[in-house]
N, C-alpha and C positions, 0 to 999 in steps of 0.2 A: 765675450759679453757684448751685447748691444743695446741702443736706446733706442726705442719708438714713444713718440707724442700720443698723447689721445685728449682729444674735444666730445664735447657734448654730440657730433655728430662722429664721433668712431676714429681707431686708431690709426695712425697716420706712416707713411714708410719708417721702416728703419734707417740707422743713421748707414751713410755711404760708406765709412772705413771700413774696414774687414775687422769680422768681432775680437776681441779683448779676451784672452787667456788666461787665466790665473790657476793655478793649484793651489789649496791650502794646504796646510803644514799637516802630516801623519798624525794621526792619535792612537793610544793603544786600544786595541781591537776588544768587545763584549765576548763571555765565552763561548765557546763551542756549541753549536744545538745538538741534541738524541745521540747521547753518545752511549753505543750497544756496543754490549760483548760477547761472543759466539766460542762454545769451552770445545776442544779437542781433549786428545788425549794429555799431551805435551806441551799444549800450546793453546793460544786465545788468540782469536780475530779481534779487532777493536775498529768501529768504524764509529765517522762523526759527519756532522754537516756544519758549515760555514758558520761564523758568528755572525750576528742578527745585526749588528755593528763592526763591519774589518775595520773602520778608519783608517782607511789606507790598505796598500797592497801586503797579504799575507803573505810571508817570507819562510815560514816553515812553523810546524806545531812543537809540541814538547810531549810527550806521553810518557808519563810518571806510575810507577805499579809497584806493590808490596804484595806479601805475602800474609794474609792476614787469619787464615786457619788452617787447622790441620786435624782434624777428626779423627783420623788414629793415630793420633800424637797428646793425651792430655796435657801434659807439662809442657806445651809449647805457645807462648806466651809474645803474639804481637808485637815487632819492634817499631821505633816513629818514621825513619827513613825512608825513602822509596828510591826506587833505581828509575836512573831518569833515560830516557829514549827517543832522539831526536827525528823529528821527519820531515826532511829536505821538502822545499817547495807546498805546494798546496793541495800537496796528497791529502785524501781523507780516510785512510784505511792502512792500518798497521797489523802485521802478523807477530807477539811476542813467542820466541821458539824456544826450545830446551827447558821446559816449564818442570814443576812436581806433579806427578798423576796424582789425581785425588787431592786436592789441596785449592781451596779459599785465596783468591788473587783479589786487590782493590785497584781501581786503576781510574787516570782521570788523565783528562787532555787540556793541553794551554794553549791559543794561538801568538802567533809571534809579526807584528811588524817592525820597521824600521825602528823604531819607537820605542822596543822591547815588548815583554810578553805581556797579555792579556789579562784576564780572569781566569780561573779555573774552570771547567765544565761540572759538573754533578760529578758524585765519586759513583763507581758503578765496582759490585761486588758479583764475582763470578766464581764457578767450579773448574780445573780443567776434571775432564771426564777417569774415570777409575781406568787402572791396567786392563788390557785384554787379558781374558779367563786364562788364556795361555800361557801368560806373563805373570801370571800369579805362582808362588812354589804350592805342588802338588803336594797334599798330604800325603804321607803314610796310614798304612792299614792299623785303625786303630786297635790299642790295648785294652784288651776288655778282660777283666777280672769279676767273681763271684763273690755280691756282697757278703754279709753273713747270715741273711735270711735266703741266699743263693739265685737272686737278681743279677742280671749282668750290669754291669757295672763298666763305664768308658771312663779310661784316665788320659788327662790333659798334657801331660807332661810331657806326648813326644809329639804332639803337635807344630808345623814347622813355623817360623816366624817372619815377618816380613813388613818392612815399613807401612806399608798403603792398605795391610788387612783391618778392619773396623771389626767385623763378625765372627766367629767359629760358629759352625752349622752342624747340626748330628741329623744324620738321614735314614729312615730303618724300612728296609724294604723286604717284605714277605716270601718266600722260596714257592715256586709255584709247580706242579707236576710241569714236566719240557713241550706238552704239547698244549699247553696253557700258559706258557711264560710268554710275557709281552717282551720287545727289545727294551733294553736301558734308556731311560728318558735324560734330555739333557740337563731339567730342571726338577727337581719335586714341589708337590704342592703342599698343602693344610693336609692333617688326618684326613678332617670332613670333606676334602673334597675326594680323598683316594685312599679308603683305611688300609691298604695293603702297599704303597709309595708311598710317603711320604718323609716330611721335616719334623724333625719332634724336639727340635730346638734351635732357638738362634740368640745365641746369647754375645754380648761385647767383649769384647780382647779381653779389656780391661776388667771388665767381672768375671772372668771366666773362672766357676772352682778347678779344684783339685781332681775331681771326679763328680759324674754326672750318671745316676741310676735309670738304664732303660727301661721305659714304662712306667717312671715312678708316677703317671697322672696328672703331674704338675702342669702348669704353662711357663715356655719358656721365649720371650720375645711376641708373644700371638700364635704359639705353637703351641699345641696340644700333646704332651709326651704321653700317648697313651699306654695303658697296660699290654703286653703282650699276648697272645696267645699260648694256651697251651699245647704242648706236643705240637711245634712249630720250628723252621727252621729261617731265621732271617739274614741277611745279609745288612750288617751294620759299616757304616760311611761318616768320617769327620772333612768336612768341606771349609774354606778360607773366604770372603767375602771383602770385598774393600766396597763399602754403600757410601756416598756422598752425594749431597744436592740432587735427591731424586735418583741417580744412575747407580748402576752397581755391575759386579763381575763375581760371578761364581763359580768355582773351581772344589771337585769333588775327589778326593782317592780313591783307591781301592778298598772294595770292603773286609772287615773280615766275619765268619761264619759268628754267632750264636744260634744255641738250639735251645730250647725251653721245654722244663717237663712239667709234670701235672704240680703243679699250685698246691704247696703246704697250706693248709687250712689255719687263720690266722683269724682270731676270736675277739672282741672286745665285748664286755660284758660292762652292765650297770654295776655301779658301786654297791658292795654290799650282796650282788645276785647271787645265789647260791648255783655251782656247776655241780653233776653229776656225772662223774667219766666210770663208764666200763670200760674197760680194758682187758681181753681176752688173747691169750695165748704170749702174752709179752709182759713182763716186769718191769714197771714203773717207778719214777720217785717222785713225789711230787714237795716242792722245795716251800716253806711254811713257816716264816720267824724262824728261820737260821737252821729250822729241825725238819731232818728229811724220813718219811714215812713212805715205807715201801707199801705198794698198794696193787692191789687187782679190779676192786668197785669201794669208791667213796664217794665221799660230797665235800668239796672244799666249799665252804663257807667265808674266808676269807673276804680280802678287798681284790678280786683280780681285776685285772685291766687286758692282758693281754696274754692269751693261752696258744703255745707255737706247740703243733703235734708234725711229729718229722712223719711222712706219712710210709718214706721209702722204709723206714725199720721198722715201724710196727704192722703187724700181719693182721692185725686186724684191729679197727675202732669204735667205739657207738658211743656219742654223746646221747645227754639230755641236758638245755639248755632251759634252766626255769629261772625269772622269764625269757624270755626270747627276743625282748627291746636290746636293740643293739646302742652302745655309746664306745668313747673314743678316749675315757679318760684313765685309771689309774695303770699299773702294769703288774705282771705276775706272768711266770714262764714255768711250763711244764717242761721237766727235764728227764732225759731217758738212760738208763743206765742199763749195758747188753752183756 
């Protein structure tokens, strides 16, 4: 420190000693500025910049991080703690290692003077990134069974299991003659964008049924499970998915074969509509309040809703459908006895 005079006519030397020293006493430091987190697989980058206030010389920070989600974990339920992480001197960039793939970290930084610590910085909420596709367990060739209108039919049950999967994915990929088959893609898309590859389902771990009908029409995730083709041969795929914080990893098995044949004719009629079935060279029953009438050309009159004709047994068919408005509501099945 030093003194200078100043007059109406301007400031005048300073005083001759050699200036005056003082330090004041440390205070504790304002928090940290922009504190960002950068997700790896297994790991987070954390870096920060200086407080805006050190009050003294920074002596080292504190970086504090919990574990605060887990997306394919529902019953996994935030505890208050965090694991605390010290860094020497006035580093501003910490690497946390041996992390959970796929998993919701919180994390906030303190600075430290002589004084003790600080304020806390902003709490900052990060992903680390999902497993490599490779590091995920590869399905099996899924089980496909015939429902009982003779749809194929995928069952869930030997699908393999693994902490960090979020999705199960069904994939149905069209048989194509050898001099027209494209190579196997690493990804599939929508129907709409490729009706012969595609995803025709992406449904959560967690909701996953028991079984899932190929081509039942539905949507499944933004997936269109569409109908199959007839006299077609597809190669069907159940894939594992661990999606988090925007990234994901997908891993597909091996397929296994379904074939499809011609499409039983499956009828809904208006309530009340009256059907007219010929039927030629094949013996019929048609089922009628509990009483079965053997027939060759009648008219049920009935309430039918839904008339199933097996087309592989009978040798020959001819409807007349009067009227012809199709609807979706009562039920009634045509039954065949050989």
């Amino acid at each position: 420190m030093q003194v200078m005079a100043e007059t109406i006519h301007g400031v005048g030397d300073s005083s001759p000693v050699p200036p005056v020293v003082r330090i004041t006493s440390e205070g504790i430091p304002s928090e940290p500025q922009a504190l960002t987190v950068s997700s790896r697989s297994k790991s987070l980058l954390i870096t920060w910049k200086e407080p805006r206030y050190s009050r003294g010389k920074i002596i080292s920070h504190t970086l504090a991080y919990k574990v605060k989600g887990k997306p394919y974990d529902r019953s996994f339920q935030p505890g208050d703690s965090f694991t605390i992480e010290k860094v020497a001197g006035a580093s501003l960039s910490f690497e946390l290692d041996d992390l959970e793939p796929a998993t919701l970290y919180e994390v906030y930084v303190v600075a430290s003077t002589s004084k003790g610590e600080g304020d806390s910085s902003q709490h900052v909420e990060e992903f680390t990134e999902p497993p490599a596709a490779d590091e995920l367990p590869k399905p099996n060739p899924p089980v496909i069974v015939s429902s009982p209108d003779g749809s194929p039919t995928i069952q869930f049950s030997d699908v393999l299991e693994s902490p960090y999967i979020t999705h199960i994915l069904v994939a149905v990929e069209e048989r194509r003659p050898l001099a027209r088959r494209r190579r196997q893609q690493a990804a599939y898309g929508s129907y709409a964008e490729n009706a012969s590859s595609y995803i025709a389902a992406n449904i959560s771990k967690d909701d996953l049924p028991i079984e899932l009908t190929i081509g039942d029409n539905e949507t499944y995730g933004h997936y269109h499970n569409a109908p199959l083709k007839d006299k077609a041969i597809y190669d069907i795929r159940t894939g594992v998915e661990s999606n988090v914080g925007g990234k994901k990893s997908t891993l597909f098995g091996d397929p296994s074969e379904v074939q499809t044949a011609i499409n039983q004719p499956l009828l809904s009629l208006k309530e009340k509509s009256p059907i007219r079935l010929r039927i030629i060279r094949t013996l019929y029953l048609i089922r009628q309040r509990q009483t079965f009438i053997p027939i060759k050309t009648c008219t049920l009159t009935a309430t039918p809703t839904k008339v199933l004709i097996p087309m592989r047994r009978a040798t020959r068919i001819m409807l007349t459908l009067i009227p012809t408005k199709i609807s979706r509501n009562l039920i009634k099945k045509l039954y065949t006895k050989m």
